[in-house]
OpenMM code with the backbone's topology and positions (N, CA, C; nanometers):
from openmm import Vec3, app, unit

residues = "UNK UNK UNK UNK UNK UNK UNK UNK UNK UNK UNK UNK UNK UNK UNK UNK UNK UNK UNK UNK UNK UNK UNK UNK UNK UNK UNK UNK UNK UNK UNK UNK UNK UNK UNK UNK UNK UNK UNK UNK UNK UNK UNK UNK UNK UNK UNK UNK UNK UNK UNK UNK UNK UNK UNK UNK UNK UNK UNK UNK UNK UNK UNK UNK UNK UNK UNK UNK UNK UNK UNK UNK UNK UNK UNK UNK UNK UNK UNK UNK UNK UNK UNK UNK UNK UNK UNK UNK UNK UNK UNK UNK UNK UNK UNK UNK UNK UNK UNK UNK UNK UNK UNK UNK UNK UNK UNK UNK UNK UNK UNK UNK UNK UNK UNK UNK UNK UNK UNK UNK UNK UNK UNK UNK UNK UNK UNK UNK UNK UNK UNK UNK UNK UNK UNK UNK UNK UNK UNK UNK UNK UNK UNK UNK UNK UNK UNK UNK UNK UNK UNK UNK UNK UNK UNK UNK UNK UNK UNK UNK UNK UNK UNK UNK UNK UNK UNK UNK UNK UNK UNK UNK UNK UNK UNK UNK UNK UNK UNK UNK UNK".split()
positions = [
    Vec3(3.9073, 2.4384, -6.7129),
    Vec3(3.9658, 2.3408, -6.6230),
    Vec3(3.9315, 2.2013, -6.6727),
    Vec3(4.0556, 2.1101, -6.6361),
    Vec3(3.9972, 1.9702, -6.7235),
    Vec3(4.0283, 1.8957, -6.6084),
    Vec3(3.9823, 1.7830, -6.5458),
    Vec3(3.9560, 1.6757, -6.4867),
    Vec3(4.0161, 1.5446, -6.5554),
    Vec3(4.1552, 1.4995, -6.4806),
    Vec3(4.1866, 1.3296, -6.5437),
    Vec3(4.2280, 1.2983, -6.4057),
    Vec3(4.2983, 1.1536, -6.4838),
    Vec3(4.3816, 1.0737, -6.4039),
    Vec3(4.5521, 1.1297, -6.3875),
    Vec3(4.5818, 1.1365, -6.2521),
    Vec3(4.7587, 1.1890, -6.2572),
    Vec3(4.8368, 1.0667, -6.3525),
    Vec3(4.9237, 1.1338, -6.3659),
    Vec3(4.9892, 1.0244, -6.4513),
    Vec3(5.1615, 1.0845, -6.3721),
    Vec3(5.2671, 0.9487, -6.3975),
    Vec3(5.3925, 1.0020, -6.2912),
    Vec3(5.4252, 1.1035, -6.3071),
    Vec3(5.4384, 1.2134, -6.3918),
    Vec3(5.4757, 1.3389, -6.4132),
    Vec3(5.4066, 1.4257, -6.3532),
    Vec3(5.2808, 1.3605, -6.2944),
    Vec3(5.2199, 1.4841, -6.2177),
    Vec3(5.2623, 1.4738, -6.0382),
    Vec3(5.3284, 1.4015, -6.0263),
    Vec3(5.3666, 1.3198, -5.8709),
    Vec3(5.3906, 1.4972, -5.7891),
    Vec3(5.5011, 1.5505, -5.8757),
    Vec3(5.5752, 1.6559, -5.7724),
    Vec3(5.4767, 1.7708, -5.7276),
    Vec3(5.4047, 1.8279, -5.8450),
    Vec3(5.3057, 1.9056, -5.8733),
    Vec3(5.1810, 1.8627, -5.7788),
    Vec3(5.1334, 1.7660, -5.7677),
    Vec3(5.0196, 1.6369, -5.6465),
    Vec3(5.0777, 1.7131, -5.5338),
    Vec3(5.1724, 1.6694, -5.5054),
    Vec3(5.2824, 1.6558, -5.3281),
    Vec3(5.2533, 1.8014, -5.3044),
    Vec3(5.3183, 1.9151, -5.4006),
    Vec3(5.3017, 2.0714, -5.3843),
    Vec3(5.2247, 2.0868, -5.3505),
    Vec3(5.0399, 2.0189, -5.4090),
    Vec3(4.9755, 2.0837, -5.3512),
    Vec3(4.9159, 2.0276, -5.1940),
    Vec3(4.9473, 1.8898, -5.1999),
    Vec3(4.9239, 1.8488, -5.0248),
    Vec3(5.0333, 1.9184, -4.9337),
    Vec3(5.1382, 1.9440, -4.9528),
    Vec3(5.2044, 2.0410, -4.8868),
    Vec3(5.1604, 2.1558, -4.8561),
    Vec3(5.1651, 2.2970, -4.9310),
    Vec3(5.0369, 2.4171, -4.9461),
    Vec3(4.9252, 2.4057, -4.8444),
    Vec3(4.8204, 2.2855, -4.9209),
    Vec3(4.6768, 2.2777, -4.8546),
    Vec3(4.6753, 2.2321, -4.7239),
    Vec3(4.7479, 2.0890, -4.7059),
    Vec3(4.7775, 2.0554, -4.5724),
    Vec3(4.7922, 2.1740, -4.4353),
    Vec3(4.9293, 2.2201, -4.4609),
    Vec3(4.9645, 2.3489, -4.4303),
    Vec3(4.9071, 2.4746, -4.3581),
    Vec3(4.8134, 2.4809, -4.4961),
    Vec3(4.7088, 2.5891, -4.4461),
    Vec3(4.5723, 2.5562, -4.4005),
    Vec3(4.5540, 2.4483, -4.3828),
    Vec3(4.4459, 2.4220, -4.3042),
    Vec3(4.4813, 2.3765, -4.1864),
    Vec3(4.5830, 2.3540, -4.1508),
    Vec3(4.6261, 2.3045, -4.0248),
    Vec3(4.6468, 2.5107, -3.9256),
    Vec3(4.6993, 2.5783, -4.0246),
    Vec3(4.7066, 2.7010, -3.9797),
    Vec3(4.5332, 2.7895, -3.9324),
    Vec3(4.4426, 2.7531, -4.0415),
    Vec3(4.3299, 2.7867, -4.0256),
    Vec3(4.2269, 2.7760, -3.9325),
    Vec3(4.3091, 2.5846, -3.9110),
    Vec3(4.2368, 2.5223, -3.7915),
    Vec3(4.3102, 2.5697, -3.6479),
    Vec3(4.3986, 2.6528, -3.6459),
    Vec3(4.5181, 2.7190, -3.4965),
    Vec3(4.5747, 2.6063, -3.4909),
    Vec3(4.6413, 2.5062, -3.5710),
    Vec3(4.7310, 2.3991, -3.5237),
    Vec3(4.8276, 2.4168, -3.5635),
    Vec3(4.8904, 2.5097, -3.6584),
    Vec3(4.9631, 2.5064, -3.7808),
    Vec3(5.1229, 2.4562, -3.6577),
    Vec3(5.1250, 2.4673, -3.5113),
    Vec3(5.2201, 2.4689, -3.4394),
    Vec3(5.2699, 2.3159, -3.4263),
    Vec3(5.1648, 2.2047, -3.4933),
    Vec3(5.2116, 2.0459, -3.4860),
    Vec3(5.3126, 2.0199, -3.6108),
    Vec3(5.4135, 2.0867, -3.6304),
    Vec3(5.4726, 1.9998, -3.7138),
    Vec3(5.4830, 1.8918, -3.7517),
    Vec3(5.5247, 1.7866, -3.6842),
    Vec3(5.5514, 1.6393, -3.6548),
    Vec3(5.4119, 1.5856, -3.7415),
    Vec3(5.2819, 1.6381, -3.6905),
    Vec3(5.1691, 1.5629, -3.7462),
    Vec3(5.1136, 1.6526, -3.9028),
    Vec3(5.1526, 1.7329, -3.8864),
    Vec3(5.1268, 1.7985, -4.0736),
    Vec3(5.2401, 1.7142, -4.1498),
    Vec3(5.3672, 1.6941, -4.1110),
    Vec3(5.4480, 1.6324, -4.1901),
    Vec3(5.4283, 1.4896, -4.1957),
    Vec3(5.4011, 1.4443, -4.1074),
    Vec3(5.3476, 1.2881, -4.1371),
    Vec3(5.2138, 1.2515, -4.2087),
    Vec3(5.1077, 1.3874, -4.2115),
    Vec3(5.0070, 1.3546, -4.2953),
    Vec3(5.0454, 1.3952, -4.4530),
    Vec3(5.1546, 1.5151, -4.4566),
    Vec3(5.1515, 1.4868, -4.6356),
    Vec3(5.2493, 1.3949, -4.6887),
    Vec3(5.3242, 1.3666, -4.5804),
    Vec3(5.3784, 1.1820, -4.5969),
    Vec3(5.3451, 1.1011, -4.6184),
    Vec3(5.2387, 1.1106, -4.5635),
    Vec3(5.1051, 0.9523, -4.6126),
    Vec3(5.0546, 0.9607, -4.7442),
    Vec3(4.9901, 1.1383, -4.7799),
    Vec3(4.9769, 1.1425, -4.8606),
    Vec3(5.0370, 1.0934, -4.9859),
    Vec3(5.1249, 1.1301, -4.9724),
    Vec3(5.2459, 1.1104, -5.1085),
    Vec3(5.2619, 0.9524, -5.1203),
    Vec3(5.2849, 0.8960, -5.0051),
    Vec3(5.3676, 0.7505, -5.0162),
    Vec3(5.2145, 0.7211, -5.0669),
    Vec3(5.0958, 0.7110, -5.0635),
    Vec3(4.9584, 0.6672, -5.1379),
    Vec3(4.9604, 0.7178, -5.2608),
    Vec3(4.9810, 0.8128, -5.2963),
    Vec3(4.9958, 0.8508, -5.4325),
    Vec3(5.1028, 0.8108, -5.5230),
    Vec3(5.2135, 0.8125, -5.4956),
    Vec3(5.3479, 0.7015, -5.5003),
    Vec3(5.2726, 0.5666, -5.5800),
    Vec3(5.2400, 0.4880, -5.4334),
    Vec3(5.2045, 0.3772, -5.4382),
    Vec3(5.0554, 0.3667, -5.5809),
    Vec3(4.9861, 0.4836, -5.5561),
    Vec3(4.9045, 0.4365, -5.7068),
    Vec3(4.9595, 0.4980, -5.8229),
    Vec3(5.0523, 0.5282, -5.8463),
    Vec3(5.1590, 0.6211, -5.9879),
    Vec3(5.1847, 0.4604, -5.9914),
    Vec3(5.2178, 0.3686, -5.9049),
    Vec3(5.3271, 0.2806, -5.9796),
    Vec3(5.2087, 0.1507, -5.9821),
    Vec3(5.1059, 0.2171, -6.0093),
    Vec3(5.0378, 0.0294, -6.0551),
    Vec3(4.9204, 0.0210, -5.9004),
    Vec3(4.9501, 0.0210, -5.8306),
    Vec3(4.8339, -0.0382, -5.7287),
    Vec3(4.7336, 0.0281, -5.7132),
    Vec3(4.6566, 0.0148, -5.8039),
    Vec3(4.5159, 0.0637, -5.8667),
    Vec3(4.4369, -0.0112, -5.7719),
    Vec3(4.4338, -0.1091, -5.7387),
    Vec3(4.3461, -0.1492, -5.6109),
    Vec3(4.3330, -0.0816, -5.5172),
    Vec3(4.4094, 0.0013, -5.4586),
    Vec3(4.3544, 0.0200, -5.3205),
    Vec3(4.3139, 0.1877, -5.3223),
    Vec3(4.3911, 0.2989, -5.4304),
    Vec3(4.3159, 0.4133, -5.3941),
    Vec3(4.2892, 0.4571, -5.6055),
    Vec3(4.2267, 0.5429, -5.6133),
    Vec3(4.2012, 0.6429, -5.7395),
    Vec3(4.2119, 0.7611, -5.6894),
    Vec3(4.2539, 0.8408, -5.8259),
    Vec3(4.2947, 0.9859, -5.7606),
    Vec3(4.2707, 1.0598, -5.9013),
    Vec3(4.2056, 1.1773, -5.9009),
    Vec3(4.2002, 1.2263, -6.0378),
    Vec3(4.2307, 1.4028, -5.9803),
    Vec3(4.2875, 1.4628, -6.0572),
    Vec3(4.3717, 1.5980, -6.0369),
    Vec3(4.2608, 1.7102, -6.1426),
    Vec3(4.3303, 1.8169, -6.1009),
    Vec3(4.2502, 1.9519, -6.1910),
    Vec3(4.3059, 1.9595, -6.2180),
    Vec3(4.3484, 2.0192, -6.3772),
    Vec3(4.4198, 2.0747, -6.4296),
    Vec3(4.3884, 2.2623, -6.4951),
    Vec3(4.4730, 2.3379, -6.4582),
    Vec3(4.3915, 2.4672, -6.4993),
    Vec3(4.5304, 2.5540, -6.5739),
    Vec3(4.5020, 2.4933, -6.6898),
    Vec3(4.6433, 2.5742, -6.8153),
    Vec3(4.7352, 2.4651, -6.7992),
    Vec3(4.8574, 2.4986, -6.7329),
    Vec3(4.9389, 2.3852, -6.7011),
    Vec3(4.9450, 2.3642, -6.5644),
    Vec3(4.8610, 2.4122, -6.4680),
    Vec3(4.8781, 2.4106, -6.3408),
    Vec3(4.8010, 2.3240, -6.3074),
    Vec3(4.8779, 2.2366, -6.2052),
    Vec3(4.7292, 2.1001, -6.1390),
    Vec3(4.7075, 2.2056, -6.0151),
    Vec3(4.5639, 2.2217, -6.0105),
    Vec3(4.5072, 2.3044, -5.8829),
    Vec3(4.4187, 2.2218, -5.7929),
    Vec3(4.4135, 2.0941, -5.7879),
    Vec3(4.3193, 2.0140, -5.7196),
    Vec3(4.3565, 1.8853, -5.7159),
    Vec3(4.2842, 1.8226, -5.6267),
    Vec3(4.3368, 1.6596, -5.6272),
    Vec3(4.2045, 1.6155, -5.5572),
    Vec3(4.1545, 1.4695, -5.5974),
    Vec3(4.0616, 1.4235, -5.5105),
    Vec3(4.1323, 1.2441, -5.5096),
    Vec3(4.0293, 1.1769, -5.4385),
    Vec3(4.0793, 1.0081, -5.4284),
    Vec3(3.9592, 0.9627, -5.3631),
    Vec3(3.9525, 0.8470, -5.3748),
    Vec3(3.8566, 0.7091, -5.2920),
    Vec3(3.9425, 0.6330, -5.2908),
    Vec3(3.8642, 0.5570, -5.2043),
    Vec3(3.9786, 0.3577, -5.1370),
    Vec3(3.9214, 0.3843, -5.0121),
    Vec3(3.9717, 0.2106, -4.9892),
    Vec3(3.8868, 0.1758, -4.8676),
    Vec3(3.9069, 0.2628, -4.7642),
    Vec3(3.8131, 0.2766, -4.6719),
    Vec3(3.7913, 0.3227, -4.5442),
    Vec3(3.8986, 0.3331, -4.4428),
    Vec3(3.9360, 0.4729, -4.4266),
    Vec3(4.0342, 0.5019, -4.3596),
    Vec3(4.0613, 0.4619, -4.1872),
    Vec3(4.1417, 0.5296, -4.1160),
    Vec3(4.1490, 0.4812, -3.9830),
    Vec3(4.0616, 0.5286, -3.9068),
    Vec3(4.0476, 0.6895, -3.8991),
    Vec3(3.9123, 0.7462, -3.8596),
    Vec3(3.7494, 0.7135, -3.8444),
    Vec3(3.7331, 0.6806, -4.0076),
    Vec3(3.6055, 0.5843, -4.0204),
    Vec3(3.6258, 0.4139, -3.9326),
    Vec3(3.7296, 0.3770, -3.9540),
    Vec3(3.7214, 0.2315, -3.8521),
    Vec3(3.7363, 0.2646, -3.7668),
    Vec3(3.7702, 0.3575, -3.7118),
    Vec3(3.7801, 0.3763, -3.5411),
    Vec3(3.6285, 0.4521, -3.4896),
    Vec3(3.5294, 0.4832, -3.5682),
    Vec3(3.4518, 0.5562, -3.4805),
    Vec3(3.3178, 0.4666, -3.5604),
    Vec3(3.3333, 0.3929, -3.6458),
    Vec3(3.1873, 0.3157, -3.6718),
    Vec3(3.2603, 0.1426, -3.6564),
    Vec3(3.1460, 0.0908, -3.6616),
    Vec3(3.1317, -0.0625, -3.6231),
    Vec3(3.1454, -0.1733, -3.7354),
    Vec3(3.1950, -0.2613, -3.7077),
    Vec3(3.2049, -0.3685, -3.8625),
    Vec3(3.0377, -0.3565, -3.9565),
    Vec3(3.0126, -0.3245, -3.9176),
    Vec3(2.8197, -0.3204, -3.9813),
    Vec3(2.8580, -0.1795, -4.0590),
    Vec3(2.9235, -0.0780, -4.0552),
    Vec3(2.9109, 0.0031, -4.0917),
    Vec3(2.8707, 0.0244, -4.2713),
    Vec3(2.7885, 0.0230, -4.3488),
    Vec3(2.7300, 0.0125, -4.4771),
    Vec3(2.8872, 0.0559, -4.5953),
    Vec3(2.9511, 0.1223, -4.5698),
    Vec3(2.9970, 0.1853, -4.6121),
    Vec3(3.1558, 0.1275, -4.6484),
    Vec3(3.2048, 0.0777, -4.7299),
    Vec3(3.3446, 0.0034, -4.7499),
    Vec3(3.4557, 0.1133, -4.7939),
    Vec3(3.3762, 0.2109, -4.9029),
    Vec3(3.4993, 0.3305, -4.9220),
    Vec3(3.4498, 0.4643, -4.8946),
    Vec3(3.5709, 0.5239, -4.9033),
    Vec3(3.5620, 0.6953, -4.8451),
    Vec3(3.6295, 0.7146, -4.9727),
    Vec3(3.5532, 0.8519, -4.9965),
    Vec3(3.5389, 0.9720, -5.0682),
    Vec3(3.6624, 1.0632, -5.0096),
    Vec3(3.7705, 1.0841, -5.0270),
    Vec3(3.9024, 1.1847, -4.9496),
    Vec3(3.9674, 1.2040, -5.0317),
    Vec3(4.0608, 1.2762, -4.9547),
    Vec3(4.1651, 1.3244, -5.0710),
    Vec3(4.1950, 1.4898, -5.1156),
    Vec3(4.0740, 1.5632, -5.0801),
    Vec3(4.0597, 1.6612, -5.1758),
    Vec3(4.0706, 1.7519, -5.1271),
    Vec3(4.1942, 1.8156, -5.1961),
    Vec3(4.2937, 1.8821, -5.1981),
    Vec3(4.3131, 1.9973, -5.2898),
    Vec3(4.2890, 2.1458, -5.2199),
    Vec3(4.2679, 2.2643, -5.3534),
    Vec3(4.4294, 2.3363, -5.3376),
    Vec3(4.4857, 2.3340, -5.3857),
    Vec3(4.5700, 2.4876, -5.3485),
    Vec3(4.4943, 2.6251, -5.2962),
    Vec3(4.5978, 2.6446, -5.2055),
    Vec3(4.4822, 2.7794, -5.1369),
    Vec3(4.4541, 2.8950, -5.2385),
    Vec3(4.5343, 2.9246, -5.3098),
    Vec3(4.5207, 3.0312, -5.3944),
    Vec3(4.3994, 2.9868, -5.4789),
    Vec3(4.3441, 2.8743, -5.5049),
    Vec3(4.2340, 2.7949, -5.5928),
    Vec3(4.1503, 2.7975, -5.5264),
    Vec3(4.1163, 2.7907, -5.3792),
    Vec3(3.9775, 2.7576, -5.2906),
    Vec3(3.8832, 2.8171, -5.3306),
    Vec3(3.7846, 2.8150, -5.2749),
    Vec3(3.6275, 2.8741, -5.3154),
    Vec3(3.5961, 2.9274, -5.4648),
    Vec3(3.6391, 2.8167, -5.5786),
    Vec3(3.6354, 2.9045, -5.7057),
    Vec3(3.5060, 2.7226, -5.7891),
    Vec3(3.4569, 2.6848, -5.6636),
    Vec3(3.4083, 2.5564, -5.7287),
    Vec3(3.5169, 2.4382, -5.7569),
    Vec3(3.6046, 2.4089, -5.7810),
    Vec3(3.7423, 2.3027, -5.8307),
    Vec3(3.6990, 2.2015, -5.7354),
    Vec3(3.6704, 2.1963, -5.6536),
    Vec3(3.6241, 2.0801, -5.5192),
    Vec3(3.5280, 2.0225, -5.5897),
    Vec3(3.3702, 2.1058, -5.6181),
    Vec3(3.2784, 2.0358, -5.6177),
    Vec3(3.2971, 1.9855, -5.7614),
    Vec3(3.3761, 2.0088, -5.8491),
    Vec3(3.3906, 1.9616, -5.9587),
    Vec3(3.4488, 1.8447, -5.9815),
    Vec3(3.5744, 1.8231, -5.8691),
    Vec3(3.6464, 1.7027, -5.8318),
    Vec3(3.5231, 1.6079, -5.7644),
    Vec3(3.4682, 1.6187, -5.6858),
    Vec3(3.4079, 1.5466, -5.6043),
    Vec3(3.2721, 1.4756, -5.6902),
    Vec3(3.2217, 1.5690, -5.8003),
    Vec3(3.0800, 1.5456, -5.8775),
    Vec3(3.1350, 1.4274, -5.9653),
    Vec3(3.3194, 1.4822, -6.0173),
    Vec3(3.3739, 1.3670, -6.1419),
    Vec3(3.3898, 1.1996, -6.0522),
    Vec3(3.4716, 1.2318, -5.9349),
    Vec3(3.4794, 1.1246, -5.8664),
    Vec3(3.3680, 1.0563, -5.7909),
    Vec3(3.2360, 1.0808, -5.7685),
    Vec3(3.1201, 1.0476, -5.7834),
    Vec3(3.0999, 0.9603, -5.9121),
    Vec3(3.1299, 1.0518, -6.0344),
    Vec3(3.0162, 0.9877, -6.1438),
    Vec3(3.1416, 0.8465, -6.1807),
    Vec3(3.2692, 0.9112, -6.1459),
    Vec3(3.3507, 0.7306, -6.1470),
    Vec3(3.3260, 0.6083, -6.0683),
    Vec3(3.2852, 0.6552, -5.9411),
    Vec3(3.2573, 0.5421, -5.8553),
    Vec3(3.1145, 0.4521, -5.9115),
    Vec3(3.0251, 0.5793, -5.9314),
    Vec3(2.9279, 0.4742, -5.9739),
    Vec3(2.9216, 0.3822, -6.0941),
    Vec3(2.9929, 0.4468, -6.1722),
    Vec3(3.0515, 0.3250, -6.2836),
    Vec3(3.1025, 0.2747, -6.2695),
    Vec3(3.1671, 0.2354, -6.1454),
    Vec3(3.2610, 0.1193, -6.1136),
    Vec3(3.1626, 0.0534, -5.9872),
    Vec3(3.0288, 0.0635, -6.0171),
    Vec3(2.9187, 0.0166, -5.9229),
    Vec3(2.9127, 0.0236, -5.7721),
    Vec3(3.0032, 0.1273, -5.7564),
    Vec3(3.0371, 0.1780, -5.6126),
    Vec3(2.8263, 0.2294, -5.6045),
    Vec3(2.7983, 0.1681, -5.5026),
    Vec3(2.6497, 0.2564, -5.4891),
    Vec3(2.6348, 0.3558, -5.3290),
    Vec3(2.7218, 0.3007, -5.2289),
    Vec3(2.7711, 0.3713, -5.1075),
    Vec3(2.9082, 0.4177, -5.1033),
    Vec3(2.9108, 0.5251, -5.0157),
    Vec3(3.0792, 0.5382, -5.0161),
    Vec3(2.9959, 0.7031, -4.8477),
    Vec3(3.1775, 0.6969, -4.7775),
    Vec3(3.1352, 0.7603, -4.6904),
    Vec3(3.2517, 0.8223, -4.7112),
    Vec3(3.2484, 0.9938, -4.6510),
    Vec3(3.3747, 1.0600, -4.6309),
    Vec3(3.3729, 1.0616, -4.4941),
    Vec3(3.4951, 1.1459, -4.4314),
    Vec3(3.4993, 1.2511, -4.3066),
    Vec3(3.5858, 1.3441, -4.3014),
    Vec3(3.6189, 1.4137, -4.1627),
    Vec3(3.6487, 1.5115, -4.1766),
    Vec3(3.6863, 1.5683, -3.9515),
    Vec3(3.7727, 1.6097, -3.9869),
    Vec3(3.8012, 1.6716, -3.8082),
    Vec3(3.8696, 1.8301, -3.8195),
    Vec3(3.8283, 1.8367, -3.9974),
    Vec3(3.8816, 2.0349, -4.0233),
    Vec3(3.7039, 2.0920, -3.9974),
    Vec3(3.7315, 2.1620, -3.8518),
    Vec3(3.6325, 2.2468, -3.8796),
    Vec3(3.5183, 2.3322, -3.9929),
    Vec3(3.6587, 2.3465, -4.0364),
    Vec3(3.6059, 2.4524, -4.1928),
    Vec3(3.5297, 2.3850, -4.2719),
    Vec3(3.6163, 2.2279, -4.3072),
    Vec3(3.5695, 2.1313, -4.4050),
    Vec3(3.4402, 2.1061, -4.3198),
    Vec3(3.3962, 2.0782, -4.1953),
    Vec3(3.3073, 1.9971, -4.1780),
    Vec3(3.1415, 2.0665, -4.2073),
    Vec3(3.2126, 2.2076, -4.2250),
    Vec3(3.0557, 2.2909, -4.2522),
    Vec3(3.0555, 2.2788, -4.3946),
    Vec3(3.1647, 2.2786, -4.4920),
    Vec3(3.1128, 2.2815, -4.6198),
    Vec3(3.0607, 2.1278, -4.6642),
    Vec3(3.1590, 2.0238, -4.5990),
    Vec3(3.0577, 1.9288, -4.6153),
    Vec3(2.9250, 1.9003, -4.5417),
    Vec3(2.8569, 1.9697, -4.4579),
    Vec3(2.7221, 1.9725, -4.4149),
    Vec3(2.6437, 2.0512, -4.5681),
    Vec3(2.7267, 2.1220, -4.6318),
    Vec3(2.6699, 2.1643, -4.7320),
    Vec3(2.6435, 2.0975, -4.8447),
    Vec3(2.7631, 2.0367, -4.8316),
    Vec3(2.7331, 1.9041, -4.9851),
    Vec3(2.6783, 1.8050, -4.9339),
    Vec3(2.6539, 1.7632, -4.8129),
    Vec3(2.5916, 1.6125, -4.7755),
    Vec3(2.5239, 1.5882, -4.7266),
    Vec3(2.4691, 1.6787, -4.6112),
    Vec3(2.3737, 1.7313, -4.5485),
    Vec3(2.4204, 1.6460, -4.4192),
    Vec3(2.3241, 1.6404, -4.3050),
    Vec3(2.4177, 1.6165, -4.1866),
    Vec3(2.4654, 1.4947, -4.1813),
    Vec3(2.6229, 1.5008, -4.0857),
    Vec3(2.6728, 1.3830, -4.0578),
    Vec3(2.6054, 1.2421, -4.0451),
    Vec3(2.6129, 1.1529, -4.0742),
    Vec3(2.5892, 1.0214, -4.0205),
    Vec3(2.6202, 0.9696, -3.8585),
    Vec3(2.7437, 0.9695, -3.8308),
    Vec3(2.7819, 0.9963, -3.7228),
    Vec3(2.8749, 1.1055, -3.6480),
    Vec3(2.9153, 1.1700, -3.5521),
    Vec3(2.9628, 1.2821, -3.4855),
    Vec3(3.0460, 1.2303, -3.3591),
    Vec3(3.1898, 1.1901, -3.3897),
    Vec3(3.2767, 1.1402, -3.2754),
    Vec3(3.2983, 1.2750, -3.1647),
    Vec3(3.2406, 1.2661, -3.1045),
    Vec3(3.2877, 1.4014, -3.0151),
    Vec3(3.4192, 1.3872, -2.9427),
    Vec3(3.4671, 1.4742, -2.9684),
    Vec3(3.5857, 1.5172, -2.8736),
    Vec3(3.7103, 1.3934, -2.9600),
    Vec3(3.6752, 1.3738, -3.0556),
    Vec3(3.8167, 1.2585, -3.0773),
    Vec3(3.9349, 1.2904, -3.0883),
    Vec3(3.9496, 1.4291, -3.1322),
    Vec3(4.0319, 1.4886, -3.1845),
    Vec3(4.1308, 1.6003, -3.0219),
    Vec3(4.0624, 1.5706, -2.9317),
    Vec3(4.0765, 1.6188, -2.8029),
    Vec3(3.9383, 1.7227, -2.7921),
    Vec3(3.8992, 1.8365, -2.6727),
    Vec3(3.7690, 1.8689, -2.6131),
    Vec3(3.7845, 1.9497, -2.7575),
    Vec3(3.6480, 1.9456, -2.7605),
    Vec3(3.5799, 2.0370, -2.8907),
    Vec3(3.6498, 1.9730, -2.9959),
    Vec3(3.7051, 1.8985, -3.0359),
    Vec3(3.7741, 1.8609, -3.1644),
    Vec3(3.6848, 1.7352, -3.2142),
    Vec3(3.5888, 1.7787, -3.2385),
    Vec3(3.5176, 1.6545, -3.3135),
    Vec3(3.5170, 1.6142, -3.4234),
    Vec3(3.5245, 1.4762, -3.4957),
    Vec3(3.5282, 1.4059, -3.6118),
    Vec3(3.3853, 1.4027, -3.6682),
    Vec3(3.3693, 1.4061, -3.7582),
    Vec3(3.2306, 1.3664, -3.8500),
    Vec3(3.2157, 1.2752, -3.9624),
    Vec3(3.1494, 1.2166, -3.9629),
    Vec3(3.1159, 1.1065, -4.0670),
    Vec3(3.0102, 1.0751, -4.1588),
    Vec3(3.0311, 1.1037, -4.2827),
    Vec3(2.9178, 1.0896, -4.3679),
    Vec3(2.8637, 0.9655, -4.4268),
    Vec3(2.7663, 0.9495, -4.4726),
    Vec3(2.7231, 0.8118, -4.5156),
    Vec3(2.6260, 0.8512, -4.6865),
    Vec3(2.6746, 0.8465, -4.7294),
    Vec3(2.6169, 0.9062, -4.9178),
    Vec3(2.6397, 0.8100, -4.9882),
    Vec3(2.5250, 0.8303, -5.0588),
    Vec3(2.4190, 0.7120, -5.1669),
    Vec3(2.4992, 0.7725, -5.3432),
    Vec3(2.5578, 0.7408, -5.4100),
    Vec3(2.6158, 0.7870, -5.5448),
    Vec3(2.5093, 0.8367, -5.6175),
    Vec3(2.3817, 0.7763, -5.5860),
    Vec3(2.2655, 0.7856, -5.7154),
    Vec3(2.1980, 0.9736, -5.6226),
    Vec3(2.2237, 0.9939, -5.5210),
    Vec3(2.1881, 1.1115, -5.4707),
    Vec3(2.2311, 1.2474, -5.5231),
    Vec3(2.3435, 1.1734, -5.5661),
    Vec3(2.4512, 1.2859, -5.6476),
    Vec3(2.4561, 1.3247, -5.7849),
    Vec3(2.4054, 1.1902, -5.8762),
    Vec3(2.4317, 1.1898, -5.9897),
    Vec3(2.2759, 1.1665, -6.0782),
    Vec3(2.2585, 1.2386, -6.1615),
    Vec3(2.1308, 1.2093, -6.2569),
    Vec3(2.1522, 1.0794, -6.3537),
    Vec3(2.0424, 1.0180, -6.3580),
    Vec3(2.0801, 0.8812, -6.4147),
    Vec3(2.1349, 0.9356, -6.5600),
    Vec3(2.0932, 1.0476, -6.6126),
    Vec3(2.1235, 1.0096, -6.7376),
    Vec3(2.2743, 1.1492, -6.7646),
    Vec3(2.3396, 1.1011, -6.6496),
    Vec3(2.4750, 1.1772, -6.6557),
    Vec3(2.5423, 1.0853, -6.6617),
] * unit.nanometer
topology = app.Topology()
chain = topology.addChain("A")
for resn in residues:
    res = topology.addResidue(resn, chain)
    for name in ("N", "CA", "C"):
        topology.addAtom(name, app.Element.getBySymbol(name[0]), res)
């Protein structure tokens, strides 16, 4: 498996897999019945990925898996999403989130995540990123990231409606990465 940057030819292949993953985590989570809001989130998706294919390298990065000719993964950073501004305070340490990441289901649990997430780590900190925060309101996701991050920073209860809670991480780059990686 090799780790880059998408380049426009990978746009349709990207979308496939936020379509797929989206999809099935919305099914996993018993929502799969919101249409309206799965289709407007791999809408966003895309029009952000769009928007960095054509030059606006400022506001997100996105680096893909590649496995033979198949892209099986996607990750991204950029500033702090709506979630994170809606549940922490202008003080909040943290300017970008860690998101994005995106396996095809047929790819899940084979490592491709933590591989995306370790590469997009060791980019941020070379681009002197030294904080960065994710989150998360997929159940599933929120235990595996208790696994990679250890506990939340903060815990929006109920944001998501009763029992649907948001979580928020707060991670140091140098926690992740050995200096001499």
């Amino acid at each position: 498996m090799e780790i880059i940057k998408p380049e426009i030819e990978h746009f349709e292949s990207v979308c496939e897999i936020y379509s797929l993953s989206i999809r099935d985590a919305f099914e996993k989570e018993g929502l799969g019945d919101l249409e309206e809001t799965i289709s407007e989130e791999i809408n966003h998706k895309k029009e952000s990925l769009l928007n960095y294919l054509k030059g606006d390298i400022y506001n997100k990065k996105y680096l893909i898996a590649v496995n033979g000719d198949d892209i099986v993964g996607t990750i991204s950073f950029g500033p702090c999403g709506k979630q994170i501004k809606d549940c922490t305070d202008e003080n909040f340490p943290a300017q970008i989130e860690l998101g994005g990441l995106y396996i095809k289901p047929s790819f899940q649990n084979q490592g491709i995540g933590s591989s995306l997430i370790n590469k997009m780590i060791k980019e941020m900190k070379n681009m002197g990123i030294h904080i960065f925060s994710c989150d998360s309101g997929y159940k599933r996701a929120q235990k595996r990231w208790i696994r990679k991050f250890g506990e939340p920073y903060l815990v929006a209860k109920d944001y998501w409606g009763e029992d649907g809670d948001h979580m928020i991480w707060l991670c140091k780059t140098g926690d992740f990465i050995n200096e001499e990686d």
